[in-house]
C-alpha positions in Angstrom: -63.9 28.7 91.5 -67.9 28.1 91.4 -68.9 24.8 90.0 -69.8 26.1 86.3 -67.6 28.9 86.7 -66.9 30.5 82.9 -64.4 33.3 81.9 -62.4 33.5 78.4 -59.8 31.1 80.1 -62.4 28.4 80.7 -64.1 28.9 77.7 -60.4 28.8 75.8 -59.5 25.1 77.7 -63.2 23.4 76.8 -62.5 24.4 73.4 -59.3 22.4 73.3 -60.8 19.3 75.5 -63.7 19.4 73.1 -61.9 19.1 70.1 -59.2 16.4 71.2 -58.9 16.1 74.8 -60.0 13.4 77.6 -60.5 13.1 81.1 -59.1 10.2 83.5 -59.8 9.8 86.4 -58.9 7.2 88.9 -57.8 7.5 92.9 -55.1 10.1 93.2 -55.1 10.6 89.1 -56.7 12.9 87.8 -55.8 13.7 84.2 -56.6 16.1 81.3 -55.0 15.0 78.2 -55.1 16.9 75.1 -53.8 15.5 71.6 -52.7 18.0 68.7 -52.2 16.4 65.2 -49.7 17.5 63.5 -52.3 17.7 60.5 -53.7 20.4 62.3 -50.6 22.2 63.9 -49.1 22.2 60.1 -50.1 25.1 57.9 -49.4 26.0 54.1 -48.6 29.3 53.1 -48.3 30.9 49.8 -45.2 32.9 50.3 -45.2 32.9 54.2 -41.6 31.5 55.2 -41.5 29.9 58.8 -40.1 27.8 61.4 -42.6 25.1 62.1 -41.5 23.1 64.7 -39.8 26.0 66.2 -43.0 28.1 66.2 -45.1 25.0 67.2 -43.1 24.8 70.6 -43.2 28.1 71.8 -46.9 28.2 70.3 -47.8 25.0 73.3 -45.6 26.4 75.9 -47.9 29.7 75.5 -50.7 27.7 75.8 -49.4 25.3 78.5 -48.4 28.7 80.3 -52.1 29.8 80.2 -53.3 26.5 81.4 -51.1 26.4 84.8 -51.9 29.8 85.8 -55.6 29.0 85.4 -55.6 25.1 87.1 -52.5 25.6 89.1 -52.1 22.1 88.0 -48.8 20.1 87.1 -48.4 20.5 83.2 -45.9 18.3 81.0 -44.8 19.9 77.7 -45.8 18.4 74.9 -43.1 16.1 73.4 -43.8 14.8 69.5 -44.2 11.6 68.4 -43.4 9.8 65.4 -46.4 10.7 63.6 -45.5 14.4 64.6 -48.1 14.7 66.7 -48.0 16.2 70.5 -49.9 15.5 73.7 -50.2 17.9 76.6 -51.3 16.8 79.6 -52.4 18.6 83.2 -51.8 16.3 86.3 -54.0 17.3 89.0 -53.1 15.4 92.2 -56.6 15.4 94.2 -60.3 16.0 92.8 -60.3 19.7 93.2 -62.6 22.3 92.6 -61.3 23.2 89.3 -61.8 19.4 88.3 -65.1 19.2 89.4 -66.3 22.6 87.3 -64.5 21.1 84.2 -66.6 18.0 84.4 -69.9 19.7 84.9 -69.3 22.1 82.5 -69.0 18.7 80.5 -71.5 16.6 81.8 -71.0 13.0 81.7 -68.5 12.8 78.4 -65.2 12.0 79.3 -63.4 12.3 75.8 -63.6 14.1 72.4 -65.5 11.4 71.2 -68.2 12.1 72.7 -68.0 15.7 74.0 -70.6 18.0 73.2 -70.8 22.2 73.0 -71.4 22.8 76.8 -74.7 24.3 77.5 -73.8 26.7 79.0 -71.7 28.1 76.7 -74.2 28.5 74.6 -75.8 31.7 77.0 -72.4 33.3 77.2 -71.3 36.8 75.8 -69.5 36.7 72.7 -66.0 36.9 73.9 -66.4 33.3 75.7 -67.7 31.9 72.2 -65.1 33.2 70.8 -62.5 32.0 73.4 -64.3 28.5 73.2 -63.7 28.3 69.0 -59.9 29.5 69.1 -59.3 26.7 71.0 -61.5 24.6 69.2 -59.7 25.7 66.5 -56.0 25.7 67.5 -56.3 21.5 68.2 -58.3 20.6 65.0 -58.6 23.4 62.9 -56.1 23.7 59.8 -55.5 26.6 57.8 -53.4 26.1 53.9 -53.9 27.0 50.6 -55.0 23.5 49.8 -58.4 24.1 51.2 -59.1 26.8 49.0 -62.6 26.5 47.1 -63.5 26.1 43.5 -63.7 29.7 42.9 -60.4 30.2 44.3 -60.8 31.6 48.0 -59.2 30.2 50.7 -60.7 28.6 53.5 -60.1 27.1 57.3 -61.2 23.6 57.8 -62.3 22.7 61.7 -62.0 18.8 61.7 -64.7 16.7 64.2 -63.3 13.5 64.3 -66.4 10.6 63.2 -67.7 8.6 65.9 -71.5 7.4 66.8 -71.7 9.8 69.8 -70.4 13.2 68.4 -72.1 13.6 65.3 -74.1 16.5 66.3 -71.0 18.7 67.8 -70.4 19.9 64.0 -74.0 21.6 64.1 -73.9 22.6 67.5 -70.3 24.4 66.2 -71.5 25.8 63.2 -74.8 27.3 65.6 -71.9 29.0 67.6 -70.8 30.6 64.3 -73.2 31.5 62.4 -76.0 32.8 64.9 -73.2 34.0 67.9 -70.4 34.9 66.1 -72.2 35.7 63.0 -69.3 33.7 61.3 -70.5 32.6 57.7 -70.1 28.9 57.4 -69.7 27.9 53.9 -70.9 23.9 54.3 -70.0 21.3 56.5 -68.6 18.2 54.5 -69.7 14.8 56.5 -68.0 12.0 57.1 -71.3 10.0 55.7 -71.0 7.4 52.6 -74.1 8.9 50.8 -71.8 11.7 50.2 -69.0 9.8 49.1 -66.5 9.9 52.1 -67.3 6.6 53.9 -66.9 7.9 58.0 -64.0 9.9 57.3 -63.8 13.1 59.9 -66.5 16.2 59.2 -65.5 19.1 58.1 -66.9 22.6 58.6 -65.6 24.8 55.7 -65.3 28.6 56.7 -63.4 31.1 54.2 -60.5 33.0 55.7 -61.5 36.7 55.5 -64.6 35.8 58.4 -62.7 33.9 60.3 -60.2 36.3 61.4 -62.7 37.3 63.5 -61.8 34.4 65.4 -58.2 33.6 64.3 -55.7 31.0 66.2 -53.4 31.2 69.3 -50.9 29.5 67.5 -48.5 32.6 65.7 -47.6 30.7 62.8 -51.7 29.6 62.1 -51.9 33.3 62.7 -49.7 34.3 60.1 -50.9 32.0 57.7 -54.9 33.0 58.4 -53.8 36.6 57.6 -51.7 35.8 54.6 -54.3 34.0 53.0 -57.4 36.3 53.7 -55.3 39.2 52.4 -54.4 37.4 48.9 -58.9 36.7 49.1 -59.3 40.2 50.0 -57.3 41.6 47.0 -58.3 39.0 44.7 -61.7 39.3 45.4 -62.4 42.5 46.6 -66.6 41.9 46.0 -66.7 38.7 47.3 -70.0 38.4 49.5 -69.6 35.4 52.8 -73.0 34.5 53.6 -74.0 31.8 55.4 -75.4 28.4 54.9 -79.0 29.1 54.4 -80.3 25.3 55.6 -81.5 24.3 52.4 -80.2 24.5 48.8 -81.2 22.8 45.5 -79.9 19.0 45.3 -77.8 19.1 42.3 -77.1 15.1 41.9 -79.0 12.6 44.0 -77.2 9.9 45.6 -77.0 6.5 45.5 -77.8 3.8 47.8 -75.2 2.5 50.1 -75.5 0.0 52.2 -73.7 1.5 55.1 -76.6 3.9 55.7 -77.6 0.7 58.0 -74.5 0.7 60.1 -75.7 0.6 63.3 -71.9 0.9 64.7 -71.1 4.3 62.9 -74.0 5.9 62.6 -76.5 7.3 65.3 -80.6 6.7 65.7 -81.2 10.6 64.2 -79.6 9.2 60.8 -80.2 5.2 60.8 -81.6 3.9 57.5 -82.1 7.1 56.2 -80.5 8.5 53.0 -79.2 12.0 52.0 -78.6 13.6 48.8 -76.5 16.7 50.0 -74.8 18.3 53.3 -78.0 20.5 54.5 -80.3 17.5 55.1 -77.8 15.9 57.4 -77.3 19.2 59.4 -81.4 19.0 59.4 -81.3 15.7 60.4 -79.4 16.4 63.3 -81.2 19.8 64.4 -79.9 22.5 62.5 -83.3 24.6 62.5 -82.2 27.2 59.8 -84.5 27.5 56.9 -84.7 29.8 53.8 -87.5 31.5 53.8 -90.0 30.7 50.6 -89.6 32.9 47.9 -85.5 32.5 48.4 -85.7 29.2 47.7 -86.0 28.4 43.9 -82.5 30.8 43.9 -80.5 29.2 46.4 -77.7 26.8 44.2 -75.9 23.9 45.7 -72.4 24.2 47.0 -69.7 22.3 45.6 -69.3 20.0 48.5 -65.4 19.9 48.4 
């Protein structure tokens, strides 16, 4: 394997380290540990009648079976906890080649706190993207009726948890989307106080029907995916998905909150700065979409729930 080799595989294994994993490395240790929360490995149905936990296990052995015929590592099978959630984690017993392409595929980030969309990914054909997403989206993407919209469509929510390092993954994501996968993202909710959620976790808000184009590994989020875009597709046969244009009318200015100051949650792009809706954070942060002119006056704002 090349140092920055990339198939579907590779692409499918960033997506999960990306999203919730971490690297440790010490002499003769070489870890990759990879966390699913049972928030995310838990769907909601509308009629859909499964066996969770059942369908969970043999959804992580599939995935753990993938993993050691790509590394050839050591892999132990995730075991839950008492929260419900379950760790997998690939033992490699020397720094080997496959190591070494993981972390420069990675560059210096070592955990999900700090990971970032690798570059190169980025340059690759479709089918990596894709690859990369599904397993973005098996670890921290959750799909129930819950998360349907105002209007009554349903929707997948991919979770990036909040820290000071990361807060640009969510745009580099919904780039990956939108302008690769030509994946309509509806808004992504931030973890910011002027919008009302303190540093809770972001949130990019997809509707179903479009993201079957990517679905999940996992059967059961499978299942449920299809369920729900089916009820959206007969419910709403005329429904148009189109993407976040990068700019919307501000419906309700914000007020002042002090934790736009926090120099512990929050990162240089967005220090002492304040935001009255989603789009000018995503700006903030380099999202370089823009409506063009005469659109604008039209474009409504989202209800950002």
């Amino acid at each position: 394997m090349a140092v920055d080799y990339l198939d579907a595989d590779v692409a499918y294994l960033l997506g999960l380290i990306v999203a919730r994993g971490e690297l440790v490395e010490s002499p003769f240790d070489y870890r990759i540990i990879i966390n699913f929360p049972s928030s995310a490995i838990q769907v909601q149905g509308i009629n859909l009648s499964l066996d969770q936990q059942t369908e969970i296990k043999l959804g992580l052995l599939d995935i753990s079976n993938r993993l050691r015929n790509l590394l050839e590592a050591d892999i132990d099978l995730p075991a839950s906890s008492q929260e419900g959630d379950y760790a997998l984690t690939v033992h490699f017993r020397r720094r080997n080649l496959a190591w070494r392409n993981l972390r420069m595929l990675l560059g210096e980030a070592t955990d999900y706190r700090s990971f970032q969309v690798p570059s190169l990914l980025a340059a690759s054909a479709l089918e990596l993207i894709k690859e990369f997403v599904r397993g973005f989206a098996d670890v921290a993407g959750n799909v129930r009726f819950a998360n349907r919209y105002t209007d009554g469509r349903n929707r997948v929510r991919l979770d990036v948890l909040n820290y000071i390092e990361n807060w640009q993954l969510p745009v580099q994501l919904c780039q990956l989307l939108q302008d690769q996968l030509d994946i309509p993202v509806q808004l992504i909710t931030w973890g910011h106080p002027n919008l009302g959620r303190d540093f809770r976790e972001h949130q990019l808000n997809i509707f179903a029907v479009p993201f079957l184009k990517v679905g999940f590994s996992f059967r059961h989020k499978q299942l449920v995916l299809e369920e729900l875009a089916k009820e959206d597709l007969q419910k709403y046969p005329q429904a148009s998905y189109n993407p976040c244009p990068g700019q919307r009318r501000v419906r309700d200015p914000k007020p002042d909150d002090p934790r736009e100051h926090d120099q512990q949650r929050l990162p240089q792009l967005l220090l002492h700065k304040h935001f009255n809706a989603y789009w000018e954070i995503c700006r903030a942060l380099g999202c370089p979409k823009r409506p063009k002119p005469p659109e604008l006056p039209l474009l409504d704002s989202v209800d950002e729930t």
